[in-house]
KERO-996179 format. One record per atom (N, C-alpha, C, CB): x, y, z; residue in one letter. Coordinates in steps of 0.05 Angstrom, whole numbers, padded with zeros to 5 digits, always signed. Glycine has a CB too. Layout:
N
XYZA ...
***
This chain:
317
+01734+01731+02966X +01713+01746+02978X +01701+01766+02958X +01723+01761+03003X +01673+01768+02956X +01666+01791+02943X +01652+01809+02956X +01655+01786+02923X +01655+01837+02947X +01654+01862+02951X +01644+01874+02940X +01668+01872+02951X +01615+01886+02947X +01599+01910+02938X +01599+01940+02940X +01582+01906+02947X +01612+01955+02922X +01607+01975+02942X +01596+02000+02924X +01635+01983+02959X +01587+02013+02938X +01558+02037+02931X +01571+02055+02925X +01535+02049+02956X +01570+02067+02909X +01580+02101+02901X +01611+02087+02894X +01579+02133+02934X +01616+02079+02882X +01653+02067+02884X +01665+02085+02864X +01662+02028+02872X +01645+02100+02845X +01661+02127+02828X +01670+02148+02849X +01638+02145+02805X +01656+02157+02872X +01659+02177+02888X +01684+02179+02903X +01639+02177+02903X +01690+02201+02921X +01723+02204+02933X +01720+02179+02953X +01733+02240+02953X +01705+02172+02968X +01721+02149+02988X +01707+02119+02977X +01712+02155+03028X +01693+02114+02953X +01688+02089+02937X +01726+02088+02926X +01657+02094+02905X +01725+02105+02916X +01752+02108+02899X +01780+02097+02915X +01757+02142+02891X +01780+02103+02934X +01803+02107+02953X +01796+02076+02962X +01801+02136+02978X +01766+02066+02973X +01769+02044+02984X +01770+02018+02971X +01754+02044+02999X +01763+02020+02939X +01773+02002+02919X +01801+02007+02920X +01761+02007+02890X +01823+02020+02918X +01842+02022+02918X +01860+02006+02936X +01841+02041+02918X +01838+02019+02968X +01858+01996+02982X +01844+01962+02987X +01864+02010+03016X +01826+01962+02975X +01823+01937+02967X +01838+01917+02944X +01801+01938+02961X +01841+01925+02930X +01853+01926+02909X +01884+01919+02914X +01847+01949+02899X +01904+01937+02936X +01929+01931+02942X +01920+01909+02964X +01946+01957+02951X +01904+01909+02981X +01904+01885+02996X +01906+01853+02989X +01885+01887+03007X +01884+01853+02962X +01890+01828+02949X +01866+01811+02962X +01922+01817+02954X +01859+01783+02942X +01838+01768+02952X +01813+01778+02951X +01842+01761+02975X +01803+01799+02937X +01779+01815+02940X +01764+01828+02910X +01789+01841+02961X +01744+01803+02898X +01729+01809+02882X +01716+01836+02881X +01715+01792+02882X +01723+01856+02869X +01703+01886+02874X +01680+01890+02855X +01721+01915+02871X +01659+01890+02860X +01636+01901+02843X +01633+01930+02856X +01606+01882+02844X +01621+01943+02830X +01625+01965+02842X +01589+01973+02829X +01657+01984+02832X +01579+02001+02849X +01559+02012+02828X +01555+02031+02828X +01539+02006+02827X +01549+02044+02795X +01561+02062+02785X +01521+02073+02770X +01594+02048+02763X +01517+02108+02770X +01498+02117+02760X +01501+02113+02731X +01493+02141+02770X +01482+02116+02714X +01487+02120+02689X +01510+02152+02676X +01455+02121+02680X +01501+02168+02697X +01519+02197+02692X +01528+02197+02712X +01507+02224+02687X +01547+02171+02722X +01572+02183+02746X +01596+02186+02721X +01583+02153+02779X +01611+02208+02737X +01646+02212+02723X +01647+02187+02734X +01676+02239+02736X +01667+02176+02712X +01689+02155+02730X +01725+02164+02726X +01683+02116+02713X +01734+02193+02731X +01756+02196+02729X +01759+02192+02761X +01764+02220+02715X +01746+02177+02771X +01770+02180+02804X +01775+02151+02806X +01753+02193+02843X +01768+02137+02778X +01765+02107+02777X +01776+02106+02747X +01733+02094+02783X +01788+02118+02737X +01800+02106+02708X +01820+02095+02714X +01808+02123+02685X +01838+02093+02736X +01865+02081+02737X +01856+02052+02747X +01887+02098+02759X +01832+02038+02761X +01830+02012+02762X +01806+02005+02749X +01833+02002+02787X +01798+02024+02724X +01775+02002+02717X +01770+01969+02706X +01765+02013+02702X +01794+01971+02685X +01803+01944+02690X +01804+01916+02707X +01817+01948+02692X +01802+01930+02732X +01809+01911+02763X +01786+01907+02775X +01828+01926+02787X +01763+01924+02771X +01740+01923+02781X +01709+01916+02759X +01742+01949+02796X +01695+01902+02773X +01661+01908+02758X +01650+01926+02764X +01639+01892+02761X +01638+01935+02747X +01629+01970+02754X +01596+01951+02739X +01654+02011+02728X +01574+01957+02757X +01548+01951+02752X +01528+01981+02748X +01539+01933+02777X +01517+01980+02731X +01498+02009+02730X +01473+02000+02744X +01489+02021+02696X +01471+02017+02763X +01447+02015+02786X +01440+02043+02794X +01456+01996+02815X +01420+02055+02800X +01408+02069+02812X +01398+02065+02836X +01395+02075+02799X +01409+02069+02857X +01396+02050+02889X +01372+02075+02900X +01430+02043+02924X +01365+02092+02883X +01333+02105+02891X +01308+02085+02876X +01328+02142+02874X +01323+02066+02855X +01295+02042+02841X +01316+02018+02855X +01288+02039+02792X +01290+02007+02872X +01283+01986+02883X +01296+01955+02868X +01252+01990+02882X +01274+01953+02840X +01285+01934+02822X +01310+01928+02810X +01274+01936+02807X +01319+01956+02810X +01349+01962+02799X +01360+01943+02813X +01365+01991+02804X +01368+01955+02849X +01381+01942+02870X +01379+01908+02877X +01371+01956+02891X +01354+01901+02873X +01350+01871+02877X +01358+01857+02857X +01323+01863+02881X +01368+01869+02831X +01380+01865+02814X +01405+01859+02810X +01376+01877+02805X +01416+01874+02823X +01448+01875+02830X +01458+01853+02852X +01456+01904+02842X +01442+01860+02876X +01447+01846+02903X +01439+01812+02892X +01423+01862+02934X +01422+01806+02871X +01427+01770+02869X +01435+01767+02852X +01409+01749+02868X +01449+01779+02831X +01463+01779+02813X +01492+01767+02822X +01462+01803+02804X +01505+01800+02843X +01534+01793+02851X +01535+01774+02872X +01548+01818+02862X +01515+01774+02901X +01518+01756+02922X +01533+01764+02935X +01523+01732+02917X +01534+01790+02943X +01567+01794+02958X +01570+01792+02984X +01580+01821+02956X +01594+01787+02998X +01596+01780+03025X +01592+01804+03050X +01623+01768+03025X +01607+01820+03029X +01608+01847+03043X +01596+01866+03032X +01631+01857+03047X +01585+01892+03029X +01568+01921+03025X +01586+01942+03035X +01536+01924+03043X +01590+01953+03023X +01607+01982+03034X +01582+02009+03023X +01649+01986+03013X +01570+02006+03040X +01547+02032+03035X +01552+02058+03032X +01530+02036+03055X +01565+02071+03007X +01571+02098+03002X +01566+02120+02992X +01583+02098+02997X +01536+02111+02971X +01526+02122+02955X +01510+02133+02971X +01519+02109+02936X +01509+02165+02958X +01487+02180+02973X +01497+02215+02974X +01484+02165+03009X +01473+02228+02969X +01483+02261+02967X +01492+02274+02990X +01461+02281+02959X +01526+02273+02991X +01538+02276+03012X +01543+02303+03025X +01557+02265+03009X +01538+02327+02996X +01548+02350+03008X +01521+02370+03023X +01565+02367+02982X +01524+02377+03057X +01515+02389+03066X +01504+02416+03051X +01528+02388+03082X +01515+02433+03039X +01510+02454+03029X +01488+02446+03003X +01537+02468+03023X +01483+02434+02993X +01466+02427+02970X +01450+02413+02988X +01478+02410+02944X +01437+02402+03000X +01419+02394+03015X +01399+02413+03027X +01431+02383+03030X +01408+02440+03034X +01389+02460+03045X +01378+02473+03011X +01409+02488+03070X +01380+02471+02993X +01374+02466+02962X +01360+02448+02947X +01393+02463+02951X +01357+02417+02954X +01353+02394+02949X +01340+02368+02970X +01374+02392+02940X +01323+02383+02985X +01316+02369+03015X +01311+02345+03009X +01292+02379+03033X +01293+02337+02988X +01273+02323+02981X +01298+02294+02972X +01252+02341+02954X +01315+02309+02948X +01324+02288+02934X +01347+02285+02954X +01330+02293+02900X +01362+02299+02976X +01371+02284+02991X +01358+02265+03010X +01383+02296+03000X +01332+02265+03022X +01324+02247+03033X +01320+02219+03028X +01311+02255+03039X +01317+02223+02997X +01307+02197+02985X +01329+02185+02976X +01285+02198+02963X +01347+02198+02964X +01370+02181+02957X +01385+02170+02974X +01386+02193+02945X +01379+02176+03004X +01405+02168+03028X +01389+02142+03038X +01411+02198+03060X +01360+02157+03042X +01347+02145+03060X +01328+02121+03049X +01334+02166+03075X +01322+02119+03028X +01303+02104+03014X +01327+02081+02997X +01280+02128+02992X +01346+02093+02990X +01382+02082+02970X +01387+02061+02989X +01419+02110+02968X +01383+02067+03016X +01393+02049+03036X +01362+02023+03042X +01404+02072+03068X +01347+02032+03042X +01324+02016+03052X +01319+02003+03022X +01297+02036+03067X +01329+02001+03007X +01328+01984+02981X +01348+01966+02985X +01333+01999+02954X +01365+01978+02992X +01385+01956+02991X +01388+01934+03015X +01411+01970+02987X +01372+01945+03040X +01365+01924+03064X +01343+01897+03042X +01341+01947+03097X +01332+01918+03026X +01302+01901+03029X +01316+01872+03001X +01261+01932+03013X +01334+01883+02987X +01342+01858+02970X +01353+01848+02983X +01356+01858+02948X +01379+01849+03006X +01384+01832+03019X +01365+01804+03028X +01391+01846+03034X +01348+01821+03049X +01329+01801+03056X +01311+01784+03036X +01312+01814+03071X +01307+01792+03007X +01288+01772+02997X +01307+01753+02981X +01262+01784+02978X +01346+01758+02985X +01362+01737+02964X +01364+01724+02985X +01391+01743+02944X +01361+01725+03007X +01377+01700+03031X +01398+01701+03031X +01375+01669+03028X +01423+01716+03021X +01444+01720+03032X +01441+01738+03060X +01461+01731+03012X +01472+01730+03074X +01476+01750+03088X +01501+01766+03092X +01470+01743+03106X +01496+01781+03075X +01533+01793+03078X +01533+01825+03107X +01546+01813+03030X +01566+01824+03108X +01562+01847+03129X +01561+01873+03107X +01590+01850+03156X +01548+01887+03121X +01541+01917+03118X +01550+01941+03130X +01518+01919+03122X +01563+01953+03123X +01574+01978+03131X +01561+01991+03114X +01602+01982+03131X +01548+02017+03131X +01530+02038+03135X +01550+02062+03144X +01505+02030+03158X +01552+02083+03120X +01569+02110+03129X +01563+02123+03129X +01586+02119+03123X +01555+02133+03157X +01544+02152+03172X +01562+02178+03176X +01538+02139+03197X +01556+02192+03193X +01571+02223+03187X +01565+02231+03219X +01553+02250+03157X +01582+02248+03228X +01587+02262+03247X +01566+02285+03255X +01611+02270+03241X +01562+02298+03228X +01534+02311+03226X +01514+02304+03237X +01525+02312+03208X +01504+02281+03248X +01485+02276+03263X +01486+02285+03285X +01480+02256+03264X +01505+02290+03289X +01501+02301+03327X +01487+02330+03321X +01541+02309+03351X +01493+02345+03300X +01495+02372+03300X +01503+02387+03329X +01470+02380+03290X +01480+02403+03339X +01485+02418+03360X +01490+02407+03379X +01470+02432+03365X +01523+02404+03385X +01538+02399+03409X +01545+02417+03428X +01558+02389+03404X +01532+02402+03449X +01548+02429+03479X +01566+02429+03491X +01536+02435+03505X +01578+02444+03498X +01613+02443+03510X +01614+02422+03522X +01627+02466+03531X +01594+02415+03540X +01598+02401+03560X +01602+02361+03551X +01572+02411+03578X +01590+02370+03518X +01588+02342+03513X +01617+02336+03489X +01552+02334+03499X +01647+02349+03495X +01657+02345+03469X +01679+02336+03493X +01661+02371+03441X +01701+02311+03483X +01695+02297+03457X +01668+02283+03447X +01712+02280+03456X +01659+02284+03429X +01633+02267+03421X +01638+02242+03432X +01625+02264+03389X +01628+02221+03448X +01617+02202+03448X +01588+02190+03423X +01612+02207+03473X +01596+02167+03417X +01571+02157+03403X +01540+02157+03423X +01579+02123+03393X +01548+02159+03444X +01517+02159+03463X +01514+02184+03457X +01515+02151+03501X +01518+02214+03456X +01506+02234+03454X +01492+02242+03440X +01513+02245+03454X +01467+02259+03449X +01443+02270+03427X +01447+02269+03407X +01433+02293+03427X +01431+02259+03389X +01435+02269+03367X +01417+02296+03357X +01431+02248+03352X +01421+02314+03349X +01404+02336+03348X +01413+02357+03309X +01415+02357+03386X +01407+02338+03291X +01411+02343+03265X +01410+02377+03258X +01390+02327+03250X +01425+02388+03245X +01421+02420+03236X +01423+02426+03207X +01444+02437+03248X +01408+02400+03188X +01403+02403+03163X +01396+02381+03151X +01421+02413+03152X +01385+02383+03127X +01372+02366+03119X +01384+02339+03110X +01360+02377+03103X +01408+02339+03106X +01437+02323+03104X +01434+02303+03123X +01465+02341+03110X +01438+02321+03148X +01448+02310+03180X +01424+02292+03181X +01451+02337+03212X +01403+02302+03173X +01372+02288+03184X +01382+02264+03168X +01335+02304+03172X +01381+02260+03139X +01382+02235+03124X +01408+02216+03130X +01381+02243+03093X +01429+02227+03145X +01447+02208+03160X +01432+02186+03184X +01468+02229+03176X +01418+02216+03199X +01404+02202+03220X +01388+02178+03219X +01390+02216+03229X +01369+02183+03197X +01347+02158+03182X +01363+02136+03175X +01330+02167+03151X +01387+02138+03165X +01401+02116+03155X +01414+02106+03176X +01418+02122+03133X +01416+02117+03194X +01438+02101+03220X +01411+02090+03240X +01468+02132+03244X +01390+02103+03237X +01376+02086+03254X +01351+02066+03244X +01367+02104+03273X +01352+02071+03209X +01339+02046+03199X +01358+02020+03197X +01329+02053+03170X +01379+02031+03198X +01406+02002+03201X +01398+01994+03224X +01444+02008+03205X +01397+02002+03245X +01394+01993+03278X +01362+01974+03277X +01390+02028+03304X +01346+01992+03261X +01312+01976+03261X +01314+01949+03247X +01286+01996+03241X +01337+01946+03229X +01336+01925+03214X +01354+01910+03222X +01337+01929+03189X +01379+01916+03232X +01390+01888+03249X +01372+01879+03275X +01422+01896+03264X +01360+01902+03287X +01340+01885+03309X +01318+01862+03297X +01319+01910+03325X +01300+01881+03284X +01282+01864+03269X +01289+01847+03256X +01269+01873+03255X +01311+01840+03237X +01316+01816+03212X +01341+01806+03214X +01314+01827+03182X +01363+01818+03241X +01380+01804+03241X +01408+01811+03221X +01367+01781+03237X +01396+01839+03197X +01413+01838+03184X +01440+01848+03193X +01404+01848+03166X +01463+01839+03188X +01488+01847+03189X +01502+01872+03186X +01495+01836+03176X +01490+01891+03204X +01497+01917+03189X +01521+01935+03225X +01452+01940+03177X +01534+01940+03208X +01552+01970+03231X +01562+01994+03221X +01581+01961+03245X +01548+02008+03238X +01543+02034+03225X +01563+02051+03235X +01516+02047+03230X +01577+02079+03221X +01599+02085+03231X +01598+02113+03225X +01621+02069+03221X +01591+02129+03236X +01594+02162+03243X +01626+02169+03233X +01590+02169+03282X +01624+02177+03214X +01655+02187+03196X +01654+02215+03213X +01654+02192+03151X +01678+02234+03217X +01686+02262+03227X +01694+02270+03197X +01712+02265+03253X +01699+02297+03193X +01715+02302+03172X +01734+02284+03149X +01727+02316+03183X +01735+02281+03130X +01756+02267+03121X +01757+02281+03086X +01750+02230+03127X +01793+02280+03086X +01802+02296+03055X +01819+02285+03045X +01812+02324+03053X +01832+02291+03028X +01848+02285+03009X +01847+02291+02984X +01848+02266+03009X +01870+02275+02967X +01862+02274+02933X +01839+02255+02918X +01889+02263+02917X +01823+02279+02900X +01804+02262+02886X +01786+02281+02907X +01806+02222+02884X +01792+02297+02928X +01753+02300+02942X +01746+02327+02923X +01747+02311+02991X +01720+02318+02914X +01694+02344+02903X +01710+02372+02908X +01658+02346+02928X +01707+02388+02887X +01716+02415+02903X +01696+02435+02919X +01729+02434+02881X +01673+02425+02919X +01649+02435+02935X +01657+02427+02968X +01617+02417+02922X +01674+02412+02974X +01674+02406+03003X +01698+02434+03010X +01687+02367+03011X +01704+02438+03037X +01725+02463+03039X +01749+02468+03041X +01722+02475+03053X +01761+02440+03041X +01795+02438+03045X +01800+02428+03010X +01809+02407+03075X +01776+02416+02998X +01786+02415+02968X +01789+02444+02959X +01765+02400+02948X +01763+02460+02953X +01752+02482+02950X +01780+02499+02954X +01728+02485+02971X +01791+02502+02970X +01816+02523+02979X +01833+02508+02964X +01826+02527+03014X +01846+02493+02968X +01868+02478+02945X +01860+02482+02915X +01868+02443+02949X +01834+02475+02907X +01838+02486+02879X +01838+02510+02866X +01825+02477+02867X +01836+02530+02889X +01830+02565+02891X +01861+02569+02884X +01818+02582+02929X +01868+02556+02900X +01904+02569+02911X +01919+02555+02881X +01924+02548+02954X +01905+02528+02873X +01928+02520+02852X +01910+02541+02822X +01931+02471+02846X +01890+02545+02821X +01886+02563+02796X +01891+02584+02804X +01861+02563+02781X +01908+02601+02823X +01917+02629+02834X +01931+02623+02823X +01922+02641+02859X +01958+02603+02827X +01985+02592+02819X +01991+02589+02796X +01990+02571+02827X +01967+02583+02782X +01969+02581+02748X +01961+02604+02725X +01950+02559+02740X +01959+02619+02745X +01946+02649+02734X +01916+02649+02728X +01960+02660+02706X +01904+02625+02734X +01876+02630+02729X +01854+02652+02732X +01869+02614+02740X +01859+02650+02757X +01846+02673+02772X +01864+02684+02796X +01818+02662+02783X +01850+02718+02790X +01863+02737+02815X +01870+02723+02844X +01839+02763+02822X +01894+02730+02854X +01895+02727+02882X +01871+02734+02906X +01916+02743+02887X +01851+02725+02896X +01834+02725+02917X +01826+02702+02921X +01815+02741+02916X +01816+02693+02951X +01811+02665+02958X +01775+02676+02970X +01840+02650+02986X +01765+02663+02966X +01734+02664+02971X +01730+02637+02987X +01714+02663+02941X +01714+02657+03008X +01709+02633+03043X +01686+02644+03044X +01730+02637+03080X +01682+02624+03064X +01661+02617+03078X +01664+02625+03116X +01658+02584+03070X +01647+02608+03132X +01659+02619+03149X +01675+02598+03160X +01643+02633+03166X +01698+02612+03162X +01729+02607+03172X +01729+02600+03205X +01749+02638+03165X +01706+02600+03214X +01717+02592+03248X +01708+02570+03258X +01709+02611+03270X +01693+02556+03248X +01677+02524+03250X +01706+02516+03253X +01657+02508+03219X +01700+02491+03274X +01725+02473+03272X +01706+02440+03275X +01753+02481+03302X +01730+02427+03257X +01726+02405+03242X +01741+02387+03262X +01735+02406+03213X +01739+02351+03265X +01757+02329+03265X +01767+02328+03238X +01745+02303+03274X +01792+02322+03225X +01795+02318+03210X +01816+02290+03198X +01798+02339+03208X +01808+02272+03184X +01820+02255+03181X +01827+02249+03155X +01810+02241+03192X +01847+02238+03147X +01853+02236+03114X +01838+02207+03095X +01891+02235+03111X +01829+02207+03080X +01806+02190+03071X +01824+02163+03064X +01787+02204+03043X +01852+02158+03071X +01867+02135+03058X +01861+02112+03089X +01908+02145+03048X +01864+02135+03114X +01863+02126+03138X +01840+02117+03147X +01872+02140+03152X +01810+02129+03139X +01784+02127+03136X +01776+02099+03120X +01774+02152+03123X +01792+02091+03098X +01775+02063+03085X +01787+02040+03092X +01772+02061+03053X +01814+02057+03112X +01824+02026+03131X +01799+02025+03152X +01863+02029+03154X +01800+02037+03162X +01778+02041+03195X +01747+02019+03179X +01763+02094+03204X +01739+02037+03148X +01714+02018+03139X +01715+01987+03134X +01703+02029+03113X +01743+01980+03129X +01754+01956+03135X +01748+01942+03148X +01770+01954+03141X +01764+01951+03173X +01759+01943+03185X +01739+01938+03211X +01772+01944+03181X +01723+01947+03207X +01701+01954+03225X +01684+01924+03214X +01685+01989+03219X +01684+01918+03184X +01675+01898+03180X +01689+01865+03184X +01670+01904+03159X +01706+01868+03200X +01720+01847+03205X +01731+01845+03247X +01748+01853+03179X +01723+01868+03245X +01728+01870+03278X +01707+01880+03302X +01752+01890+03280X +01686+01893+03287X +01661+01901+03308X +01636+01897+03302X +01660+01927+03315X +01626+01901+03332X +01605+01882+03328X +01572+01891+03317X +01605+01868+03356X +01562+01871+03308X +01536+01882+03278X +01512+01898+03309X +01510+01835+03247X +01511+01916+03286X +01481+01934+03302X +01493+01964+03320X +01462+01907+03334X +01523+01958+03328X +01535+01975+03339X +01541+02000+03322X +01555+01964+03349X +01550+02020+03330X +01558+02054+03320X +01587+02060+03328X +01538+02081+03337X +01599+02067+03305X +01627+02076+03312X +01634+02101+03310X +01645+02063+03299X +01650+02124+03321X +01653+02144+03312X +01689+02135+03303X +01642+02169+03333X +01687+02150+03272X +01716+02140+03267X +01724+02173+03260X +01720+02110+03237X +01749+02179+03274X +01758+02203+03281X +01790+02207+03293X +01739+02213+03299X +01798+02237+03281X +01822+02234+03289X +01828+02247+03319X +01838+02246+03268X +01804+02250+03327X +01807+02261+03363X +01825+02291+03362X +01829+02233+03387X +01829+02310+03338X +01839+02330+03335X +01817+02342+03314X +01869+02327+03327X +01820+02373+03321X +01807+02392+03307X +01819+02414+03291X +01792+02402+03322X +01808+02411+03274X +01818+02443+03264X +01804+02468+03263X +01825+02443+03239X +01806+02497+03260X +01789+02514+03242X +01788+02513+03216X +01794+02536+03245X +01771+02528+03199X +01776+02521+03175X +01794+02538+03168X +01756+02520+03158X +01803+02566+03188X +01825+02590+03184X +01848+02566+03182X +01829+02618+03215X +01856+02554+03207X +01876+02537+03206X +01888+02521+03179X +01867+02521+03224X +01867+02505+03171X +01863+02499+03146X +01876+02510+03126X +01841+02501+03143X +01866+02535+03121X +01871+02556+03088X +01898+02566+03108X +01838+02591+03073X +01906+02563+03130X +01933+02572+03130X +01955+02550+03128X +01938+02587+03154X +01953+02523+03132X +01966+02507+03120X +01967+02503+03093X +01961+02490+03129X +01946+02504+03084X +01946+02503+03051X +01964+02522+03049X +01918+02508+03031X +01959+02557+03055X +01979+02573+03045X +02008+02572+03052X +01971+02597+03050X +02011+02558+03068X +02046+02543+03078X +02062+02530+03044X +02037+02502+03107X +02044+02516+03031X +02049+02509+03014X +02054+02516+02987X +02040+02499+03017X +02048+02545+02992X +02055+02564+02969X +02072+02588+02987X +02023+02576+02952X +02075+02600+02950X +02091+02627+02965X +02070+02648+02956X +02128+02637+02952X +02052+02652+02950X +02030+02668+02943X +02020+02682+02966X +02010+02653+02930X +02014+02704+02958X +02004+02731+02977X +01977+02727+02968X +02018+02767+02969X +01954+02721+02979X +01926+02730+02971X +01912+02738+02991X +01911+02711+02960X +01891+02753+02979X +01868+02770+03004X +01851+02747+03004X +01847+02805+02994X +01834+02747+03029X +01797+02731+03033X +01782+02759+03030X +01786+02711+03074X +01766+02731+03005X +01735+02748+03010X +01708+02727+03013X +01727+02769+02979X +01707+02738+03039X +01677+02722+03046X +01651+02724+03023X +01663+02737+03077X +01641+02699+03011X +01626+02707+03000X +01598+02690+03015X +01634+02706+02971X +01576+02710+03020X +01549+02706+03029X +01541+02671+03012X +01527+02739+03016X +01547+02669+02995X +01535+02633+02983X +01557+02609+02995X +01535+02629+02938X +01571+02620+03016X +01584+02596+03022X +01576+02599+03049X +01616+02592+03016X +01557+02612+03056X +01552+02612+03082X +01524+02591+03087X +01549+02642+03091X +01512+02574+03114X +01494+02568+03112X +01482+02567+03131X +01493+02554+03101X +01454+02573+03132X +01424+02582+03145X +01436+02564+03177X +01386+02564+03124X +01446+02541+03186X +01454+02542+03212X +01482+02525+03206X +01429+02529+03234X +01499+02532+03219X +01519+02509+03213X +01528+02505+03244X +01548+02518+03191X +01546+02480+03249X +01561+02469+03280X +01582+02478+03277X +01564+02437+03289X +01585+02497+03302X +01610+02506+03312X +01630+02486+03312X +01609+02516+03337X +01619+02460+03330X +01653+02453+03341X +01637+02422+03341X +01670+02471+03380X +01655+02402+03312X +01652+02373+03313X +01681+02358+03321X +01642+02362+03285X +01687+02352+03355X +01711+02335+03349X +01697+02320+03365X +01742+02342+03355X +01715+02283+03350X +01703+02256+03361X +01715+02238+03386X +01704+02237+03339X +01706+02230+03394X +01724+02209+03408X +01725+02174+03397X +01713+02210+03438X +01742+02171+03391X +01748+02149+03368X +01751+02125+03391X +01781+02154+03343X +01744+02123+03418X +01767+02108+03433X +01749+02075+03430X +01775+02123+03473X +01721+02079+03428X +01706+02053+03424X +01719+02039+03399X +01672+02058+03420X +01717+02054+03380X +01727+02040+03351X +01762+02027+03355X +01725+02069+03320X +01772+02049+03368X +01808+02039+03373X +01805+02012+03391X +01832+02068+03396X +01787+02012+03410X +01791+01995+03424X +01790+01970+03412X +01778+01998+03441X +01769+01968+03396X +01749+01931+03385X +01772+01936+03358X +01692+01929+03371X +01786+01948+03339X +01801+01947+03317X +01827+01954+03321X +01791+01961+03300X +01834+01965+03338X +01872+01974+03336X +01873+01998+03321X +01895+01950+03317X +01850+02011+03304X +01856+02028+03283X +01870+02059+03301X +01824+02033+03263X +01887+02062+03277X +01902+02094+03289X +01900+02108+03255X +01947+02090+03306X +01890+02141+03264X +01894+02157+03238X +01938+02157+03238X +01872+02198+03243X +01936+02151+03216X +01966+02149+03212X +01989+02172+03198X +01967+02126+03196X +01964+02188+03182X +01976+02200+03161X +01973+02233+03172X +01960+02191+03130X +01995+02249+03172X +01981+02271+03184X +01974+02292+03173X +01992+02280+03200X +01964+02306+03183X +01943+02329+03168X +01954+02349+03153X +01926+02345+03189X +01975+02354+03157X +01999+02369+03140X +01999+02356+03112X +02031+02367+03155X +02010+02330+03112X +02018+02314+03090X +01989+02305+03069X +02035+02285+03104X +01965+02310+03085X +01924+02307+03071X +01930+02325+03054X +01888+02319+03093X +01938+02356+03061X +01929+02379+03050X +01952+02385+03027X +01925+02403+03073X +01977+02378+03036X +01996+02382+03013X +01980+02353+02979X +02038+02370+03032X +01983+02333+02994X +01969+02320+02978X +01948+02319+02956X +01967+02311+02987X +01928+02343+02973X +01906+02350+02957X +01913+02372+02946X +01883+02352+02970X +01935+02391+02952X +01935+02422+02937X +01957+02405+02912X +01953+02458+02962X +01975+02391+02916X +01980+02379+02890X +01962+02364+02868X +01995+02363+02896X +01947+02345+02878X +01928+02334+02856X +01914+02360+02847X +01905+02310+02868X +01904+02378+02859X +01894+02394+02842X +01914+02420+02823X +01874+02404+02859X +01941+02417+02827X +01960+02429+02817X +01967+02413+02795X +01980+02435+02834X +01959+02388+02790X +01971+02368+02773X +01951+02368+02749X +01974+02339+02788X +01922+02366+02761X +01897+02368+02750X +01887+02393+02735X +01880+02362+02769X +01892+02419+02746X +01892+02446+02728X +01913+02461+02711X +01887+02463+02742X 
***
């Protein structure tokens, strides 16, 4: 079988070559910018094709897609972090939303048909009301940034194009998800690599937050590229999954598990640039449509995500 997949330098390309990779039977092409790192990918480059594509040019993509022929698409590429988006409206829209409508449109003119997985984000709901949590996939969607919006475009140009052309696509609303290898711009990395350069004498015992009372679903990204798995082998094309661990955290909660893991005394200091113009109180999912059509269960628990990630970055500094 061969395997396409988008952004495969990035934290969950990385992770889901990996478990491709231990699964076995699974040709991986991968595609890669001209200036992506590939340290979250030096340990299998070997094992994989890594293609240079840009999926904002058109030609690039139709390039790739009849080149490789692949059976499957793991759609991952795309400017994922919320906070750079209220910064970058423009070039997040086009890279999510136009990255993806390139890559429908080569499909359709090679005559293959492979399945498509489309990764969508939780962020689309944005403003949720008490009355509507756990999230269901039927609830409003009501976006609270420019991020959330370009999820939205992409989960419902997937829907316009399996209606209209039949293409093979299931789209899947991710909740939180961490581990080793994630960006330190996201906030459970961000605190882990605070706490391991405190540890190394880098910098003063101070930890710099954001705001600390948002609560997250949180799932660990090893348990997340089983779920993208399998979603392509067990549910059905045109449908929406929310894949989630049906538990929440704060982000206080959070930086106090991380600090479980040390013996370090440090102060918070809120700093005003980690804050942003509107953020969602409260994202937890209800996973029970996706458990039902796949069997999938988050397996790994949230204790054992965060130790994991405050080590890689203890290993790494």
């Amino acid at each position: 079988m061969k395997v396409l997949i988008t952004g495969v330098t990035g934290f969950v390309g990385s992770h889901l070559a990996d478990y491709l990779l231990d699964m076995g039977g699974v040709e991986i092409y991968g595609i890669e910018r001209w200036r992506s790192k590939t340290e979250n990918i030096d340990h299998i480059k070997g094992r994989i094709k890594l293609i240079e594509c840009d999926i904002r040019d058109s030609s690039s993509v139709d390039k790739v897609i009849k080149q490789t022929k692949p059976d499957k698409i793991f759609h991952l590429a795309a400017q994922s972090f919320v906070h750079s988006s209220w910064h970058a409206p423009a070039e997040t829209l086009t890279t999510n939303m136009i990255g993806q409508l390139n890559i429908f449109e080569a499909v359709r003119s090679s005559g293959i048909s492979p399945v498509i997985q489309i990764a969508g984000s939780s962020e689309e709901y944005g403003l949720v009301n008490e009355d509507e949590i756990p999230i269901k996939e039927t609830n409003q969607l009501r976006p609270l940034s420019p991020y959330a919006v370009s999820k939205v475009g992409q989960d419902l140009l997937a829907y316009q194009y399996f209606m209209s052309y039949g293409i093979k696509v299931i789209r899947t609303r991710a909740f939180n998800h961490t581990g080793p290898r994630r960006g330190d711009v996201f906030v459970t990395s961000n605190f882990a690599k605070q706490l391991a350069e405190i540890e190394k004498g880098r910098k003063e015992p101070v930890m710099h937050v954001g705001n600390l009372e948002a609560k997250r679903d949180f799932t660990d990204v090893r348990d997340i590229v089983k779920a993208y798995w399998l979603c392509t082998e067990k549910c059905r094309y045109g449908e929406v999954y929310n894949i989630c661990s049906g538990k929440a955290y704060s982000v206080r909660e959070i930086l106090d598990i991380l600090l479980g893991f040390s013996k370090l005394k440090v102060k918070l200091k809120q700093d005003p640039e980690r804050m942003r113009p509107s953020d969602v109180p409260l994202l937890l999912g209800d996973n029970s449509k996706f458990v039902k059509e796949t069997g999938w269960k988050p397996e790994i628990p949230f204790g054992k995500t965060a130790e994991d990630l405050l080590n890689y970055w203890r290993n790494k500094i």
